[in-house]
Residue, then its C-alpha position, 0 to 999 in steps of 0.5 A: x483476520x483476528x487471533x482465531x484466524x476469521x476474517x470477519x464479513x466479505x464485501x466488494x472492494x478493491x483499489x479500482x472501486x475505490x477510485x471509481x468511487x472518488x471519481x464520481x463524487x471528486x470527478x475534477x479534483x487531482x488524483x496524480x500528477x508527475x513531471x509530466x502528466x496530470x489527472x483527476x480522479x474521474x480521469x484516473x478511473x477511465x485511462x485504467x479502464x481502457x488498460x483492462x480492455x486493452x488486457x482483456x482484449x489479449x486473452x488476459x483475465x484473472x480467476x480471484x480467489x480468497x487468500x484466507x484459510x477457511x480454517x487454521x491450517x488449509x492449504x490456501x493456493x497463490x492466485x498468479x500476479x502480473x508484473x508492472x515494470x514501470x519508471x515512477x510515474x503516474x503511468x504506473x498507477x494506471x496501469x497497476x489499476x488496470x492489471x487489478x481490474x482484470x483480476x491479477x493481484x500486482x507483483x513487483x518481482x519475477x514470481x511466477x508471473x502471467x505477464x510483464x507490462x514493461x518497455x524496458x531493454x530487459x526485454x531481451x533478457x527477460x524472454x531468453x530466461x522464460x520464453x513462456x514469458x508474455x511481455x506487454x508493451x506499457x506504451x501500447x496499453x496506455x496508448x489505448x486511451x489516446x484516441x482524439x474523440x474519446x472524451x466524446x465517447x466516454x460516457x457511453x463506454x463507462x458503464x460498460x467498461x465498469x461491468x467488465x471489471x473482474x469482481x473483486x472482495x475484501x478476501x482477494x489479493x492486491x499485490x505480492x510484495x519482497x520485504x525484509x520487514x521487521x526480520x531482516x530477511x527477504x520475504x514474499x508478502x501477501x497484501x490483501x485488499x482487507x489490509x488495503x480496506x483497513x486504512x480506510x478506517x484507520x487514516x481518517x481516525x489518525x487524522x482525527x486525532x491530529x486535528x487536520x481535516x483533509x481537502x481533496x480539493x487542496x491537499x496534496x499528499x507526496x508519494x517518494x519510494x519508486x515502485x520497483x525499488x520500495x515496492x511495498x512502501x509505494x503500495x502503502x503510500x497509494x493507500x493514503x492518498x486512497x483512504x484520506x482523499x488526497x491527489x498524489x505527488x510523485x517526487x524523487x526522494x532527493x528532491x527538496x521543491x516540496x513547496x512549488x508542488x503543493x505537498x501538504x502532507x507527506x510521510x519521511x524517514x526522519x533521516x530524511x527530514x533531518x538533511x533537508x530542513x535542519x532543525x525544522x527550519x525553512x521547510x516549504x510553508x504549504x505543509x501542514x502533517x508528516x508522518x514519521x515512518x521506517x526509522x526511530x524518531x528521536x523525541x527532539x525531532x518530532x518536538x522540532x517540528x511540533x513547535x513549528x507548527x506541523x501536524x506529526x506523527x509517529x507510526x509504527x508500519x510493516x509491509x507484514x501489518x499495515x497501519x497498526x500503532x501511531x503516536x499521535x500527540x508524541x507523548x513519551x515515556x522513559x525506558x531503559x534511560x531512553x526517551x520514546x514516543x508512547x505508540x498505540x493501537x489505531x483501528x481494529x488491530x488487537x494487541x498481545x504481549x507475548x512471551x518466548x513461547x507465544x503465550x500471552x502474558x498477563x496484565x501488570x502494573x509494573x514494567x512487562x517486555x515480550x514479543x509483540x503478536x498483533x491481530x486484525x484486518x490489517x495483518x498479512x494473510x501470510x507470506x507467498x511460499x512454494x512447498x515441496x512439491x512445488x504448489x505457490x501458497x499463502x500461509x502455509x510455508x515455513x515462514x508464515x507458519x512461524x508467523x502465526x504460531x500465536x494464533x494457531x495456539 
């Protein structure tokens, strides 16, 4: 969405169609692997399949509609999501992947649900709360798919089960995320697939400018924060591997055998780089790009690992705007006394500073500070608000309308 609140051409995409993609033209290259399974993209792309049958065939298909307002100030209603309660496995991909196809965005909270596909103990506890409430067994979706002669079969029910999949565009949403974001306080998150899209352009010109070339054949990139936990950092983290081509590692964010998993790519916090290799020192050979990401960088953090030969950027991320700014080349400026790693703009995100009233404030030579105001494709439709008489909309709340306050002026 821009400063004036368009969203600019609608197309067909989706996290779905973009694994089907991959499956077709990288069918034997990893997708995802944990402890315990692994899969390639055109297995990926079928299991998630059979999950949205398995759905569709329990009465449970979405209505999509757009999460952006036609004009500045519409009432735009919450299309209801489904929940995946799942321990952080491959499995949740797949079943994440299935629920979307059939046209739920994905929540990771209670928030007026359709269903819950979990086998959780909480079961119990979840139907004595809303006895409306429709559990899904997870087992038993993913159970449909292990027929013994469905590799025989597959290529008849492809086609088939790809035209069943519930259209989705650009203008839909993908999930429902709580953040505290950049304010400190809890906030329901609309991530929409435009956003998801975004980074499609954006990674590849981060990539670019760091001078690494992804193989999906080789490269490995780890995804850390469980999905019931850092729900909207695990959506971010798909989206990488999504947009830059690369099989996806689960690991425990306390697991330090980065090496005999084959990660060549990861992002960290750089608390986290700083306990587990000290210095820069002894990291696992196969890496080759990190990303800073959800702390400050210290300038002598990230010229540690530049000079031992790792690929590092710096970004700037929120669950509120994807992808937006990145230091690429750590270049630094001093401010302050403080020396920080100079961040700019990627994609199509437009940049404003602004002042305490929202206005923007004009150009200087000189040193300037201000609010930050960002715009473009990869900005939040809004946040997920019930209103007074009790309708569940996107950007029409009290916490979004604070948020666009810049656009709407």
């Amino acid at each position: 969405m821009d400063v004036e609140g368009n969203t600019g051409s609608v197309f067909n995409w989706s996290w779905p169609a973009r694994v089907d993609e991959l499956g077709r033209e990288l069918p034997d290259c990893l997708a995802v692997t944990d402890d315990s399974l692994t899969l390639t993209w055109a297995q990926l792309s079928r299991r998630s399949k059979a999950v949205a049958a398995a759905l569709r065939s329990l009465g449970l298909t979405g209505s999509p509609s757009s999460v952006y307002p036609k004009r500045f100030g519409d009432i735009v209603g919450a299309p209801p999501p489904m929940v995946v309660m799942l321990p952080h496995a491959a499995e949740s991909l797949i079943l994440v992947l299935g629920v979307l196809r059939q046209g739920f965005p994905e929540a990771m909270a209670l928030f007026e649900p359709v269903a819950v596909i979990t086998d959780s103990p909480l079961v119990s506890e979840l139907q004595a709360h809303r006895p409306a409430l429709q559990v899904v067994s997870a087992r038993e979706l993913l159970a449909s798919d292990e027929i013994g002669d469905y590799e025989d079969r597959r290529m008849a029910r492809n086609e088939a089960l790809s035209s069943s999949d519930v259209p989705s565009t650009t203008e839909h949403a993908l999930a429902y995320m709580f953040t505290s974001g950049s304010t400190g306080q809890s906030k329901c998150v609309c991530l929409s697939n435009l956003m998801a899209y975004s980074e499609t352009e954006g990674y590849p010109e981060l990539f670019g400018k760091l001078g690494y070339r992804v193989d999906p054949h080789k490269d490995r990139w780890r995804i850390d924060h469980e999905m019931g936990w850092w729900g909207a950092a695990y959506f971010g983290e798909v989206d990488v591997a999504l947009a830059m081509r690369m099989g996806i590692v689960f690991m425990k964010p306390t697991d330090p055998d980065w090496g005999a998993r084959g990660v060549t790519v990861s992002g960290a916090l750089p608390s986290q780089l700083s306990n587990l290799w000290p210095g820069a020192k002894n990291f696992p050979p196969c890496l080759r790009v990190i990303f800073s990401w959800a702390e400050r960088c210290d300038v002598e953090l990230g010229a540690m690992w530049k000079a031992a030969g790792v690929r590092m950027a710096d970004l700037l991320i929120a669950t509120e705007f994807f992808l937006t700014f990145a230091s690429c080349n750590l270049e630094t400026a001093t401010s302050d006394g403080r020396c920080a790693h100079v961040m700019r703009p990627l994609g199509r995100a437009k940049v404003y500073l602004l002042d305490e009233s929202f206005a923007p404030i004009e150009a200087s030579d000189g040193e300037v500070s201000g609010l930050l105001g960002v715009a473009g494709p990869q900005v939040t439709p809004g946040y997920v608000e019930r209103l007074d008489d009790g309708s569940v909309t996107i950007g029409s709340g009290p916490l979004s309308q604070d948020m666009f306050k810049a656009r709407g002026r």
